[in-house]
C-alpha positions in Angstrom: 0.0 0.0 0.0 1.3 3.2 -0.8 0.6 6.0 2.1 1.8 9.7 1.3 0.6 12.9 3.1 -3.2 12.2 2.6 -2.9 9.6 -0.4 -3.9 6.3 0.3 -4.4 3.2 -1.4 -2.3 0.8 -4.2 0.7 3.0 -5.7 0.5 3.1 -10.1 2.5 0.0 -10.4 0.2 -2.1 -7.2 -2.8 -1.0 -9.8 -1.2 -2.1 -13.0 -0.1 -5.0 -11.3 -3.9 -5.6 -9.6 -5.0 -5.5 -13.5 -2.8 -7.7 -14.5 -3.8 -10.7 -12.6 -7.6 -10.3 -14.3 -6.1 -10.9 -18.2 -6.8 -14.3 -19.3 -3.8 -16.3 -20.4 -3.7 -16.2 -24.7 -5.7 -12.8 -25.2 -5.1 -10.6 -27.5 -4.6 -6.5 -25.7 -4.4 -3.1 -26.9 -3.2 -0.8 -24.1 -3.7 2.6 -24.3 -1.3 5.5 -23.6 0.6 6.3 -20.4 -0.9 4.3 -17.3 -2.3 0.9 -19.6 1.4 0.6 -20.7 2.2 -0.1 -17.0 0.4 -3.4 -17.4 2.5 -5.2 -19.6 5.4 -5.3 -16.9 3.5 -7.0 -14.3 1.7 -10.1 -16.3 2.0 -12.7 -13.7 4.6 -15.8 -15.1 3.8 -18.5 -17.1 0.9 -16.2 -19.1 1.4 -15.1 -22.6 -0.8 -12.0 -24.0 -0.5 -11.2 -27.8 -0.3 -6.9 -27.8 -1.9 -4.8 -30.6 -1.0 -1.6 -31.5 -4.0 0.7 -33.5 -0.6 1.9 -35.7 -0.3 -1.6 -37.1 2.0 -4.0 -35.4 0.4 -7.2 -33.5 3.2 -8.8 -31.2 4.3 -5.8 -30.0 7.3 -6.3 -27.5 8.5 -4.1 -24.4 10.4 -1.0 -24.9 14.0 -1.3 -25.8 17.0 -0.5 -24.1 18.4 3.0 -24.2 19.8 3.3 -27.4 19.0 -0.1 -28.8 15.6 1.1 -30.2 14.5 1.1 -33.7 13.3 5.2 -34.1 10.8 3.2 -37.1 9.5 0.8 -34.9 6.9 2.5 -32.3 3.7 2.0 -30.3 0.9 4.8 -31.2 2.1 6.8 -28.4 5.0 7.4 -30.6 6.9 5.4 -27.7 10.2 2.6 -29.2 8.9 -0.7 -28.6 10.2 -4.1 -29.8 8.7 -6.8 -32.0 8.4 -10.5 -30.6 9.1 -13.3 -32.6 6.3 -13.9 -35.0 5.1 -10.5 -35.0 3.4 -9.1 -38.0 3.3 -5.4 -39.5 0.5 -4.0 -41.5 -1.6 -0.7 -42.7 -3.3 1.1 -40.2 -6.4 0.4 -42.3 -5.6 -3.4 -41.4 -5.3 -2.6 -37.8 -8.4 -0.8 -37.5 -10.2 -3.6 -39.1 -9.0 -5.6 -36.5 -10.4 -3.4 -33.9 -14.2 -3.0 -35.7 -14.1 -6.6 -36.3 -14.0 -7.6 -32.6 -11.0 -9.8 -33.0 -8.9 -8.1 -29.8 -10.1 -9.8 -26.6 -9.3 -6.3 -24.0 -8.5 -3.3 -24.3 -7.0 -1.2 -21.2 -8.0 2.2 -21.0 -7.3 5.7 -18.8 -10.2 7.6 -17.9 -11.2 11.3 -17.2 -14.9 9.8 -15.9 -16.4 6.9 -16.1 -20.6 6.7 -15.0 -22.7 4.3 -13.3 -24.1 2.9 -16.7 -20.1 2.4 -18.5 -20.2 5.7 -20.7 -16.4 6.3 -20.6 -15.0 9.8 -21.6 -11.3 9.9 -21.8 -9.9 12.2 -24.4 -11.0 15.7 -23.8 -12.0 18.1 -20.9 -14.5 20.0 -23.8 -12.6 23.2 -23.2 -12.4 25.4 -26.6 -8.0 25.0 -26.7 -8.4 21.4 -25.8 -6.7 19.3 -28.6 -8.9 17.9 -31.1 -7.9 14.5 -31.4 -9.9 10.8 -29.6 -7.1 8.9 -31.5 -8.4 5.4 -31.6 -10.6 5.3 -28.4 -13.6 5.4 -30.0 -13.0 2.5 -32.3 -11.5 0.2 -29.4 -14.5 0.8 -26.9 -16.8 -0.1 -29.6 -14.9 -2.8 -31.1 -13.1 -5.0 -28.3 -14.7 -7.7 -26.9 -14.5 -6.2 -23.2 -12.6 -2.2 -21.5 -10.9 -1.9 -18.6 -9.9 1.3 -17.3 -7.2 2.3 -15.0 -7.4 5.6 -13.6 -7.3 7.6 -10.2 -10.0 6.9 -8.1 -10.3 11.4 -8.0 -8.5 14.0 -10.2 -5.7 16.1 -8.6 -7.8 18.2 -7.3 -9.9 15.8 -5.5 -12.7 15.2 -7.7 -14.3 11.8 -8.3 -13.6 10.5 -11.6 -16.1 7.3 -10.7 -19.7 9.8 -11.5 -23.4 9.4 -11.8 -23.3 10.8 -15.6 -20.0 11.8 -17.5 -19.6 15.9 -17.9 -16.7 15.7 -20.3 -17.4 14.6 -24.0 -17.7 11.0 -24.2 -15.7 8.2 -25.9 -18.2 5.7 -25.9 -21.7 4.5 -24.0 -22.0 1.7 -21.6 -18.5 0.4 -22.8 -17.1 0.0 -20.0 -16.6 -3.6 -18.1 -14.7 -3.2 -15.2 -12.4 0.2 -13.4 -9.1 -0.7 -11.4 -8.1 2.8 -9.3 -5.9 3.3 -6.5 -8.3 2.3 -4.2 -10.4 -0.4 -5.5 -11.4 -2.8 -7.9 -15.1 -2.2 -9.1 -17.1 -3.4 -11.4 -19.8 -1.6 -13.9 -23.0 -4.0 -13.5 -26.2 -3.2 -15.1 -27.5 -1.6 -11.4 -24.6 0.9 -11.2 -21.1 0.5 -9.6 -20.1 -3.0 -8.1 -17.2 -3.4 -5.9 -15.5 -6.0 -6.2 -12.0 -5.5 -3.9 -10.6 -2.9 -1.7 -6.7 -1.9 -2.1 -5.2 -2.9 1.7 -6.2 -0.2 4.4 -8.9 1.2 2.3 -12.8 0.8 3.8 -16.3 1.1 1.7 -17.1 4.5 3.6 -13.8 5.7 2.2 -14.8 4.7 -1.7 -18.1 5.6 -1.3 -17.6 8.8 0.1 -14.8 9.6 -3.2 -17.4 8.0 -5.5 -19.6 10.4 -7.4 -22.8 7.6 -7.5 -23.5 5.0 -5.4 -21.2 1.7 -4.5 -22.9 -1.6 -4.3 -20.9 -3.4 -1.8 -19.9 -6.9 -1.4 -20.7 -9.8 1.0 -17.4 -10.1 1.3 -14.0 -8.2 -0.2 -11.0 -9.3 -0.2 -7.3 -8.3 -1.1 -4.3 -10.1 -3.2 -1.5 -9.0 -1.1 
């Protein structure tokens, strides 16, 4: 558990980590930018997951060494990655096709919101200099088979990104299976927000009271530490 000043809860790497452990051995996973990438350090042992890349590379390998990189060969964060054996390139037209197609099993998402019913808004705060570009998002929440996101539980500023009905423009509706935050694991059921696991020294009062709409508990939580 990561304690610091008033933060609380599973540090970025316990969450990546926590998501991990939930990816079926043999799927095939697009992570998105910045936090998602964390996940692909922490895939327990013995599990292989095939990684897509909306840029047009499936078998997508970690980041290379410094200075060992191919400056060609990137992810569509315009991040150096590798290529594992068997790997295949293609057109982004091709990749895309993948994506609409529903042949990726998960896709791993960061969030701005997230509601009670799955909408999932992730890409702008609607503001008039805000940079007009979703990327892929919108393809991957409509086209993978399930989304997880990985986010904050609040912004910086203490807001809760977990909310009744999403304020910034959205990505998608109802796309959303399952959110993995700092301080829990919950799950996005047809009656609203279900928790499913608590990060060590975190309570429900503690969730509920940073979640913007109401937490279903459980009988029974438990932790993986």
């Amino acid at each position: 558990m990561t304690e610091t000043g008033n933060s609380i809860g599973w540090s970025r790497e316990e969450m990546a980590g926590r998501l991990a452990e939930d990816i079926p051995d043999g799927s095939y996973v697009n992570l998105g930018i910045g936090l998602p990438e964390l996940v692909a350090r922490f895939v327990p042992e013995g599990r292989e997951l095939v990684y897509h890349t909306e840029n047009g590379l499936l078998g997508m390998g970690p980041s290379p060494k410094e200075g060992e990189g191919d400056p060609e060969l990137i992810n569509a964060g315009k991040r150096q990655v590798t290529a594992k054996p068997g790997a295949s390139y293609f057109h982004q037209s091709d990749s895309f096709a993948m994506i609409r197609g529903g042949h990726l099993d998960l896709c791993v998402l960061g969030a701005l919101q997230v509601s009670r019913a799955g909408d999932l808004a992730n890409w702008s705060l609607g503001g008039p200099d805000d940079i007009p570009a979703v990327g892929g998002a919108m393809d991957l929440v409509a086209g993978v088979k399930s989304i997880f996101v990985i986010t904050q539980h609040c912004t910086k500023d203490g807001a809760p990104k977990l909310v009744e009905s999403c304020t910034y423009p959205l990505t998608g509706l109802r796309v959303v299976d399952r959110v993995y935050t700092d301080l829990a694991v919950i799950a996005v059921r047809p009656e609203g927000f279900q928790l499913i696991e608590l990060a060590p020294g975190v309570d429900f009062d503690l969730v509920q009271e940073r979640t913007g709409a109401r937490l279903l508990p459980v009988a029974e939580t438990t932790s993986h530490v």
